[in-house]
Each structure stands twice: as structure tokens, then as C-alpha cells.
N, C-alpha and C positions, 0 to 999 in steps of 0.2 A: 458169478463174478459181477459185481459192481462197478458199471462205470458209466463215464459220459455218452448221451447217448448222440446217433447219427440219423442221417436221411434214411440210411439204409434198416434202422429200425423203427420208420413208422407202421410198418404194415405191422409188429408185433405191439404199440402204442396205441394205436385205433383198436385191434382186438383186445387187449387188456379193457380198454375204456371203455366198450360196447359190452363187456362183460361183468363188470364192475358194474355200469350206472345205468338206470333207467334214466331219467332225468340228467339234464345239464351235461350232456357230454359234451369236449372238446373234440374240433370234427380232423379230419386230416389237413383242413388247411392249416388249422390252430395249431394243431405243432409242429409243421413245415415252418412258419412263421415267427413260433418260437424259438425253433433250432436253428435258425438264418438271420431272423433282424431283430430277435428279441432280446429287453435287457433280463435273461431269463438263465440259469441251467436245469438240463434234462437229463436225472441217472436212468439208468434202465441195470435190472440184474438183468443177466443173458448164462444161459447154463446149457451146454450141449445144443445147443442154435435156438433154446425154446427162451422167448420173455418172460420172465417170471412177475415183474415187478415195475415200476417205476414212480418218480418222484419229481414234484417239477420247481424250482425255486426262484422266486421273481425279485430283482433288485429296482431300489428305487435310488437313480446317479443322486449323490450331493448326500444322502440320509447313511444312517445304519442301519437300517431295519431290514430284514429279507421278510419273505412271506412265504410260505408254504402253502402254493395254489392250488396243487393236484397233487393227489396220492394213492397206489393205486398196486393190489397185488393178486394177480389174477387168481380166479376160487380154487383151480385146480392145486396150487401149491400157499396156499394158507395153514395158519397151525407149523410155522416151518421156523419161526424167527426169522422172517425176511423182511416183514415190515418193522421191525425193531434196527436191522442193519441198514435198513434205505434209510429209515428217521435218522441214525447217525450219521450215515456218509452227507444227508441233506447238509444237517448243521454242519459238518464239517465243511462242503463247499459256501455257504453262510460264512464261516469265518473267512475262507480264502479269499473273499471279496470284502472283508472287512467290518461285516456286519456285527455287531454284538447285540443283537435280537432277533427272534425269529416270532412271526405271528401268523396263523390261520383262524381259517373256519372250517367248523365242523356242525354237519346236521346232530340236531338235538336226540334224533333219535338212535343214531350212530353209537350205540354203546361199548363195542368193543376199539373202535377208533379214540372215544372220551377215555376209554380206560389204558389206552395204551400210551397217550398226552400225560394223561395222570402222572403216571408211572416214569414218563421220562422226563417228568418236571416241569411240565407245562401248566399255568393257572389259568383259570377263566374270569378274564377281567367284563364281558361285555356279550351283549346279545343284539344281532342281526334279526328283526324280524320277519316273516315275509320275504328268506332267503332264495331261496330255491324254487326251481320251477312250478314243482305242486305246490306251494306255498308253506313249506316248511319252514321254521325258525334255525339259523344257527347260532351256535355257540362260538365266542370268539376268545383264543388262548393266545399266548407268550409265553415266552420264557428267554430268561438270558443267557446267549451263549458267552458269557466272557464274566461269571459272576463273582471272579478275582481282581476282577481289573480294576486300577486304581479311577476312583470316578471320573480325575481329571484329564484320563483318557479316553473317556466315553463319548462321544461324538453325540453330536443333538441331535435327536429325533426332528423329522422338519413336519412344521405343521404351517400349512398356507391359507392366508389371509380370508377368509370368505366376504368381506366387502373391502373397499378403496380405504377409507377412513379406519383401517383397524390395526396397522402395519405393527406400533405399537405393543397392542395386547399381543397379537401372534408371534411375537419376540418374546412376552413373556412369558408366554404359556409353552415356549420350546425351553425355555430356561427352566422354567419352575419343573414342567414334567422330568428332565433331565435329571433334578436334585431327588424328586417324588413322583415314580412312576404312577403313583394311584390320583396324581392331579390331572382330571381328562382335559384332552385335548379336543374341544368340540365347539360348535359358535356360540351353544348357551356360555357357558365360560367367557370365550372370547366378548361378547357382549356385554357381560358383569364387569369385566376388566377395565373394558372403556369406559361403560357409565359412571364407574366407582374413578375414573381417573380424567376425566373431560372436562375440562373448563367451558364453558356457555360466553360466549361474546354476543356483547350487543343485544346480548338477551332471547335472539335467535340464531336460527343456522348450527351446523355442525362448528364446535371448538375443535381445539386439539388436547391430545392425552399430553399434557405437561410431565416435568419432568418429579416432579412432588407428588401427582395424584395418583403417576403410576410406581410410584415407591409403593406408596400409602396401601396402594392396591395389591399389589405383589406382600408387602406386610402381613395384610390383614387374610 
């Protein structure tokens, strides 16, 4: 059975995650932490008192986007379709909080995890290098949980400013990626945006992105 999980199931959460991962485990505090003050949900299957499984989902207040940070199904009951039911009930708690996308990582070398994303529609838009503790690459997926919905109910992805002077582009670039998910949201962009839309005063100093240059720019 699938469901939220509790205090009373970290001892069966640290064994799943000690048994699952060499590398990067979450330790007992971390999901004490998550299950109390995190903007976070934690399913766990539980079947005759034993953990079989879990899944951990991370919101970010103000966005739509959820993440899929941990996932995890202990070796003894793999081969069982469980991680195909924890992926669903995930996205399902994803919607309950309003989200209409779902994004992880996953190690490159992780093949039966890449193939089971595949599978449940998930694309790999991007690559994490120098992921992971042994210095593994990940793969970075999406997929949209709400790929009916009318666009004008699509809530904007938030994408935050990386310097003071850029407030501008990072409004456009939550707009533009909204209409076009394959326009990235990252500071190279962000920087193309302002230089193509910056007015120069006085011949030095920081201008500002007028209201013409960032048309011009979002146009082009």
C-alpha cells in the first residue's frame, strides 16, 4: 500500500536508502527534516509492516514545477511494478499541489531508471555534470503532468534574477520558456537578453533594458 509517509517510518527509509545507494545517501536527519519542515512529500509502500519502496517529492511555494529528489525501491522486492506505482502516485501528489511539471536527475549510468522515465514520458532536456559524489554525470528529465491543460492556465515556471540589473530579462525568459519549453532558462540567455535590449547612457555605466529593446529582444 501506498501512502504518505511518517516519523514512524524512517527506520524502514534509511534501510531502503543504505541499500539502494552507495553514494549520496540522505542521512536520518534528512528525512526527519523533510517530514517536519520540509516543502517536501514522502510516499513510502509499506506491505505487511515491511518498506518496500519510497519516493520523495520537493515543491518550490510561488512555481509549478515539483522535483522528483529521491526514489528508491529496495532490491529485495524489485521486478514487482512498484516503482512504476510510486512514479504514479508521485505525479499524482505533484498535481495535488498544483504543480504541472515534474523534473529530476538521474545518474547516467542508471539504465533501468532512464528506461523506466522513458517509458513514462519523461524527456531529457539537459545534463548535470560532475553530479554525484564519485563524480558521475546526471541526466536531467521533465515531463508534463497536465499536457491537456489549456496553456493559459499554466502557471510560470520561476526563474530568479542572477545579478541586480537583470530583473527584466528574467521576466522574459519566465514568459518566453512558458509559451516554449525548449527556450532555457539560464544566465547565458539571461545576458543575451539584456545586451540585445540595454540602452548605454552617457556612454558608460549600466543603462536600463527599455521597453523597445526588450520587445525587439524577446522578437528575435
Amino acid at each position: 500500500m501506498i501512502r504518505p509517509a511518517t516519523l514512524q517510518d524512517l527506520k524502514g527509509l534509511v534501510a531502503i536508502e543504505n541499500r539502494c545507494f552507495e553514494t549520496d545517501q540522505l542521512s536520518r536527519r534528512s528525512f526527519r527534516h523533510m517530514l517536519t519542515k520540509g516543502n517536501a512529500v514522502i510516499l513510502v509502500d509499506v506491505t505487511s509492516g515491511a518498506c518496500r519502496g519510497y519516493t520523495m517529492v520537493l515543491f518550490n511555494t510561488g512555481t509549478s514545477m515539483a522535483r522528483l529528489y529521491s526514489f528508491a525501491v529496495h532490491p529485495d522486492y524489485q521486478g514487482r511494478g512498484l516503482a512504476k506505482a510510486l512514479l504514479d502516485a508521485s505525479e499524482d501528489a505533484a498535481r495535488e499541489h498544483d504543480a504541472s511539471m515534474m523534473r529530476l536527475e538521474v545518474r547516467k549510468d542508471n539504465t533501468a531508471a532512464i528506461s523506466l522515465y522513458t517509458r513514462m514520458g519523461y524527456r531529457q532536456f539537459g545534463v548535470h555534470e560532475d553530479y554525484y559524489d564519485d563524480h558521475m554525470d546526471a541526466f536531467r528529465f521533465e515531463k508534463s503532468l497536465v499536457p491537456h491543460l489549456a496553456q493559459g492556465l499554466v502557471r510560470v515556471p520561476f526563474y530568479e534574477q542572477t545579478l541586480d540589473f537583470t530583473c527584466g530579462p528574467a521576466a522574459i525568459l519566465m514568459a518566453m520558456h512558458t509559451i516554449d519549453s525548449k527556450v532555457p532558462m539560464n544566465r547565458v540567455t539571461e545576458l543575451r537578453i539584456w545586451r540585445e535590449s540595454t540602452t548605454i547612457f552617457m556612454t558608460s555605466g549600466h543603462g536600463g533594458c527599455g521597453p523597445y529593446g526588450m520587445a525587439l529582444s524577446a522578437y528575435k
